[in-house]
C-alpha positions as CSV (number, residue, x, y, z in Angstrom):
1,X,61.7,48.5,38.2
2,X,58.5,46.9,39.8
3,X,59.2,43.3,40.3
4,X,56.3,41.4,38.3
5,X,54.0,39.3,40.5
6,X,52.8,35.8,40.9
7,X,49.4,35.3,40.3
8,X,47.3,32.5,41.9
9,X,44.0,31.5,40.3
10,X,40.9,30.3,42.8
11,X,39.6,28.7,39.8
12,X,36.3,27.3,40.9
13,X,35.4,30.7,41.7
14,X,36.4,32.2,38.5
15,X,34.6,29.2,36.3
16,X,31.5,29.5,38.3
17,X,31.6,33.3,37.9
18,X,32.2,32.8,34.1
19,X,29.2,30.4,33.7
20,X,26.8,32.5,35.3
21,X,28.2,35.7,33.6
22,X,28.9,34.2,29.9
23,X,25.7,33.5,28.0
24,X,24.7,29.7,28.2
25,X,23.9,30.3,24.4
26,X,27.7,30.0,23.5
27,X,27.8,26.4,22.5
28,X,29.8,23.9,20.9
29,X,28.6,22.6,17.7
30,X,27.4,19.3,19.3
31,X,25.0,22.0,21.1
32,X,27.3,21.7,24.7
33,X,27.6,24.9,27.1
34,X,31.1,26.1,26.9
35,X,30.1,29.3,28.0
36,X,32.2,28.9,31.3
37,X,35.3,27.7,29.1
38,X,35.2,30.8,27.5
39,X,34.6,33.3,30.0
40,X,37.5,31.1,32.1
41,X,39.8,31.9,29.3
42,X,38.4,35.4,28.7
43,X,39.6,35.9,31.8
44,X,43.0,34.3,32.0
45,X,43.5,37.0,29.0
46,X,42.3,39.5,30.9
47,X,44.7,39.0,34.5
48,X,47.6,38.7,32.5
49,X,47.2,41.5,29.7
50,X,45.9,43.6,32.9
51,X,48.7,42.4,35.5
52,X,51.5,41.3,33.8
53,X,52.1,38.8,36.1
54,X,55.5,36.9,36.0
55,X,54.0,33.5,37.5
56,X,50.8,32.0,37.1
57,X,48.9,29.4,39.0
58,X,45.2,27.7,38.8
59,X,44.5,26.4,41.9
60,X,42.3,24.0,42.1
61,X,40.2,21.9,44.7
62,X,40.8,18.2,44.9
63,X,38.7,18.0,47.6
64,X,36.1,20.9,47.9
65,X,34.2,20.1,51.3
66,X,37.9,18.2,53.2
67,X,37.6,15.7,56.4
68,X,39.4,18.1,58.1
69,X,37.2,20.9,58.4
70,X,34.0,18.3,57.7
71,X,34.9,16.2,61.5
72,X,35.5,20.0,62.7
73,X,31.9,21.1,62.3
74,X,29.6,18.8,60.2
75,X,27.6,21.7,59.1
76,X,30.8,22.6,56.9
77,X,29.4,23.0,53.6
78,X,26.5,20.8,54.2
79,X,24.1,22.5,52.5
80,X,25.7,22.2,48.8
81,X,25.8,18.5,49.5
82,X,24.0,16.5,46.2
83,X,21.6,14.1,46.8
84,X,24.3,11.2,46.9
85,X,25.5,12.8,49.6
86,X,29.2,13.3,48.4
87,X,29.7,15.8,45.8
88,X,28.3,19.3,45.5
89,X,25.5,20.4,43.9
90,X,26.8,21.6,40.3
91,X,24.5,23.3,37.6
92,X,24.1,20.2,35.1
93,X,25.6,22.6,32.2
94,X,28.6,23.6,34.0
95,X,30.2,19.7,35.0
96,X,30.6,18.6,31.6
97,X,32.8,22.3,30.9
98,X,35.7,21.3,33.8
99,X,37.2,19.0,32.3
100,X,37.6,21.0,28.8
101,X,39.0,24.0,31.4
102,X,41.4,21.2,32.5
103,X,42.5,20.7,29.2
104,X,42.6,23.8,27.5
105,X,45.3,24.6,30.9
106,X,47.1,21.9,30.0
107,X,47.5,22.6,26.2
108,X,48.0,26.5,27.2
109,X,50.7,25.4,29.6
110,X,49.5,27.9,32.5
111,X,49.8,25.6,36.0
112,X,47.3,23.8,37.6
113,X,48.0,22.5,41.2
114,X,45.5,20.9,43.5
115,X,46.6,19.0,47.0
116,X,44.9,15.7,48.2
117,X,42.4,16.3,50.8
118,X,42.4,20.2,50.5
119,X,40.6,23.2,49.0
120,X,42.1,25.3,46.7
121,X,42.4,28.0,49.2
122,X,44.4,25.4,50.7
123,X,47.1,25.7,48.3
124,X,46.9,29.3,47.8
125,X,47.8,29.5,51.4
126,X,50.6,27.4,50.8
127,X,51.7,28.9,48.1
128,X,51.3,32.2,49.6
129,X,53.5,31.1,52.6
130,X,55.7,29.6,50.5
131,X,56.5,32.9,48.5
132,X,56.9,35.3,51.9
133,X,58.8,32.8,54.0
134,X,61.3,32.4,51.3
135,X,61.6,36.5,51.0
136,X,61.8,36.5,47.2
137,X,60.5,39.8,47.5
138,X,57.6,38.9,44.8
139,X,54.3,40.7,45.1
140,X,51.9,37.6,45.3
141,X,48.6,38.3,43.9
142,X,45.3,36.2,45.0
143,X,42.2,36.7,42.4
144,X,38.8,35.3,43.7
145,X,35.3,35.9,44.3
146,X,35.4,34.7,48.2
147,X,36.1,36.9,50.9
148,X,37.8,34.2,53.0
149,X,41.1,34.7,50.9
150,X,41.1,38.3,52.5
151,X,43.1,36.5,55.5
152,X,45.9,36.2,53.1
153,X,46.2,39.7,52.9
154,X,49.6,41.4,54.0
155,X,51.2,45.0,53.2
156,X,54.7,43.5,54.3
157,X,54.7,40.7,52.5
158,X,53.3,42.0,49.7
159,X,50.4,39.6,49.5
160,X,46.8,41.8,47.9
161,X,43.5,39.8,46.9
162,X,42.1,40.8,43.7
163,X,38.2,40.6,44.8
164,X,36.8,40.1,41.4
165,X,33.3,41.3,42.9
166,X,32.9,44.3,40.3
167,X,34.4,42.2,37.7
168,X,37.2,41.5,36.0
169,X,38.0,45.0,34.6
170,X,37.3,46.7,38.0
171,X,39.2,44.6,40.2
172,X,38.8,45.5,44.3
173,X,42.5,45.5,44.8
174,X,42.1,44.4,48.5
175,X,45.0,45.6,51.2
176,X,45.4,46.5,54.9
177,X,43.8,49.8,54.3
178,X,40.8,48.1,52.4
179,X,40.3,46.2,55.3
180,X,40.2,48.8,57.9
181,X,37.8,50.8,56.1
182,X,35.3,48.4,55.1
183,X,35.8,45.8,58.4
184,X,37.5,47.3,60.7
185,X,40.1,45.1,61.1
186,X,44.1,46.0,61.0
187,X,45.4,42.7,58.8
188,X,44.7,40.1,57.0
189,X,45.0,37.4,60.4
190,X,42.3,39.7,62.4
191,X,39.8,39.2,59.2
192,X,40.4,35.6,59.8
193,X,40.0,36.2,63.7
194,X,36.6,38.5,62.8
195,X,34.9,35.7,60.3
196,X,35.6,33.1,62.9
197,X,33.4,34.9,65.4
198,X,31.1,36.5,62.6
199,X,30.3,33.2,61.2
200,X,29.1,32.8,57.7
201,X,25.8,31.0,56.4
202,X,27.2,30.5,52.5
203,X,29.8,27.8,54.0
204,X,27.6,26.4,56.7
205,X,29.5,27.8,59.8
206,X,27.1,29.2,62.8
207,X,29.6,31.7,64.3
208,X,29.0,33.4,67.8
209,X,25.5,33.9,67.9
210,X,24.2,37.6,67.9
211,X,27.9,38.6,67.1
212,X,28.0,40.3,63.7
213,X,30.5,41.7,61.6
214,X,31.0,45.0,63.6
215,X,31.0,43.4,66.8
216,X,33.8,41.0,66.3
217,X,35.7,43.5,64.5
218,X,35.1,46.2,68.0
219,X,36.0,43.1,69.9
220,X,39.2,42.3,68.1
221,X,40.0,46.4,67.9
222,X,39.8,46.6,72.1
223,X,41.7,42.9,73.0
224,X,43.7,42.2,70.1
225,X,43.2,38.8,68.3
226,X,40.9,35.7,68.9
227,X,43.0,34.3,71.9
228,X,42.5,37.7,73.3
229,X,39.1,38.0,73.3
230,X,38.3,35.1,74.4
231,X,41.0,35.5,77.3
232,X,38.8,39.2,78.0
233,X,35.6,36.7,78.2
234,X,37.1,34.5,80.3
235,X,38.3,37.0,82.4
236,X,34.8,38.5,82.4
237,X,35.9,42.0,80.7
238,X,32.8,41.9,78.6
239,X,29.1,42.1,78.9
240,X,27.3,39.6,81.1
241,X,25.7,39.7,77.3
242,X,28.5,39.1,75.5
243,X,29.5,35.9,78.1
244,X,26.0,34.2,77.4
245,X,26.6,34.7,73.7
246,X,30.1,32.8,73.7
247,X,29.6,30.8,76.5
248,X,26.6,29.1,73.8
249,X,29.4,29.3,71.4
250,X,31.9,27.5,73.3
251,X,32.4,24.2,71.5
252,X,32.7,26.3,68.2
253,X,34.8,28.4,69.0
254,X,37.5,25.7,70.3
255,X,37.0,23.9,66.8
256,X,36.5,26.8,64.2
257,X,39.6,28.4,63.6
258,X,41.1,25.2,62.1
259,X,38.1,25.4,59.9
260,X,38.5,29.2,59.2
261,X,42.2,29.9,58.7
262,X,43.3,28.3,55.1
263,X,46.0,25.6,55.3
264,X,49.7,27.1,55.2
265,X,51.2,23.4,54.5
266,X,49.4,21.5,52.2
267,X,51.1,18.4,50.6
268,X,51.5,21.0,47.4
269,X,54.6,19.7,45.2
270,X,57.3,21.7,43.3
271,X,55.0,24.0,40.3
272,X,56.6,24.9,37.2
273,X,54.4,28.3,37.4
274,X,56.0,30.4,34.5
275,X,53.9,32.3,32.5
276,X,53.9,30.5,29.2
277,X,54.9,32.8,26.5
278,X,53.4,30.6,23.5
279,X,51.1,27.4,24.0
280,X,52.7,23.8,25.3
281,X,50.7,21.6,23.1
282,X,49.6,24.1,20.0
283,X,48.3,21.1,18.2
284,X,45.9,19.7,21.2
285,X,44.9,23.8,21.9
286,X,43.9,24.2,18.2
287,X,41.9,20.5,18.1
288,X,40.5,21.7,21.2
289,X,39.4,25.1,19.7
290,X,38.2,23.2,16.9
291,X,36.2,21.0,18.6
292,X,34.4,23.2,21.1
293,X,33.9,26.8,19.6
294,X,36.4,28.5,21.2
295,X,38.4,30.1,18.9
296,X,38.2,33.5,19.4
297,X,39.1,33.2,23.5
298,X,41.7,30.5,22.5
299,X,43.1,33.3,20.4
300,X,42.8,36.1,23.3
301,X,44.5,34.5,25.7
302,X,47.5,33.0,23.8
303,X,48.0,36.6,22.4
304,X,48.1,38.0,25.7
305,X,50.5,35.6,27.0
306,X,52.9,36.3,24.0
307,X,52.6,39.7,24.5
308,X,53.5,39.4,28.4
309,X,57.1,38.3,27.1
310,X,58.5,42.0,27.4
């Protein structure tokens, strides 16, 4: 009998998908967007009718652009700064929706976990590591739209990422194999290793300049991991090329894999992450319906988590 998995939600990725692929035309009757509520839910409906997962988690960011990473490199994130130079530039429809996702988890009972100072990629790692250093023996399922999680990936420990890049209902069911064929890398820790050196614009870090995807990934294929390659450079086993490009990249490179690699330890507490077979708070969930036109994905998803009882 297949042992049924935990799932752990990157929500921010899911709600932002959700607003820009739900019509902004679903409204409340007060004339508010909850088109990202909806499609949120929508989905919830969708992972747990589709993978029958056991466990269930929203993770969430309490702190989407951390210290950390920020005194690491500056330009972490910098460019989705607001003009108040704090919190991130959010579509003016989509802010008021978060907190009605908030609630409508709450009322549902369906976990939602955040830890101080840390990204919700943060706590997936840590509830990753969690999981597979115990042994349970529990497939642990990641579903987001970022490629970063793909570092989590691991046959062994039976950790996939469900990329949710063709949608919900086409899920890129993302494993070892996955990632040799489309990056040429063996594991989950050498994607890590190969977006270090790649770089990546969307989350402001420069990588090694002139070294793209398929040269890290030939770099980490002939010396092994980061701390190999840069031992070969060192050593002078590469181009005189290849020496100029990281010796430019020198101060990055010492700083960017603590930026890079999620967090396996972060101060997450105990989760009560059972899949709830019938709402927590019915009343507040039907008010909440009620009051925001969501009915009908209110309905979905508490019929799919009763029917994920058997």
């Amino acid at each position: 009998m297949t042992t049924r998995p935990l799932l752990l939600l990157d929500s921010a990725s899911l709600y932002f998908r959700a607003f820009y692929g739900v019509p902004d035309s679903i409204t409340a009757p007060d004339g508010t967007p909850v088109n990202a509520v909806r499609g949120f839910l929508d989905m919830i409906a969708q992972l747990v009718t589709d993978r029958r997962p056991a466990r269930i988690v929203a993770c969430w960011d309490e702190d989407w652009r951390p210290a950390f990473r920020v005194a690491a490199i500056p330009s972490y994130k910098e460019h989705r700064l607001s003009e108040d130079g704090v919190t991130e530039t959010v579509p003016e429809a989509l802010t008021p929706q978060v907190p009605l996702i908030v609630e409508a988890l709450a009322a549902l009972g369906i976990a939602r976990v955040g830890a101080a100072g840390h990204e919700a990629d943060d706590v997936i790692g840590t509830l990753v590591a969690r999981e597979t250093d115990g042994g349970s023996g529990t497939p642990v399922e990641v579903v987001t739209g970022d490629r970063d999680l793909f570092q989590l990936v691991d046959d062994a420990a039976g950790v996939t990422v469900l990329y949710t890049i063709r949608g919900l209902k086409n899920l890129q069911v993302t494993d070892q194999a996955l990632l040799r064929e489309k990056y040429g890398v063996a594991s989950g820790q050498a994607y890590a290793d190969m977006a270090t050196l790649r770089g990546d614009p969307s989350d402001g870090l420069p990588g090694v300049p002139g070294v793209g995807e398929k040269t890290a990934s030939s770099l980490l294929a002939k010396f092994g991991d980061l701390d190999g390659v840069l031992a070969a450079v060192e050593a002078g086993q590469v181009s005189a090329g290849h020496q100029a490009k990281f010796a430019a990249a020198r101060d990055y490179l010492a700083v960017a894999p603590g930026v890079v690699r999620v967090v396996r330890d972060a101060p997450v507490g105990e989760v009560s992450d059972a899949v709830p077979a019938a709402p927590a708070d019915p009343d507040a969930l039907t008010a909440l319906a009620e009051r925001w036109n969501l009915g009908g994905s209110v309905t979905r998803v508490v019929e799919a988590l009763a029917r994920n009882r058997g």
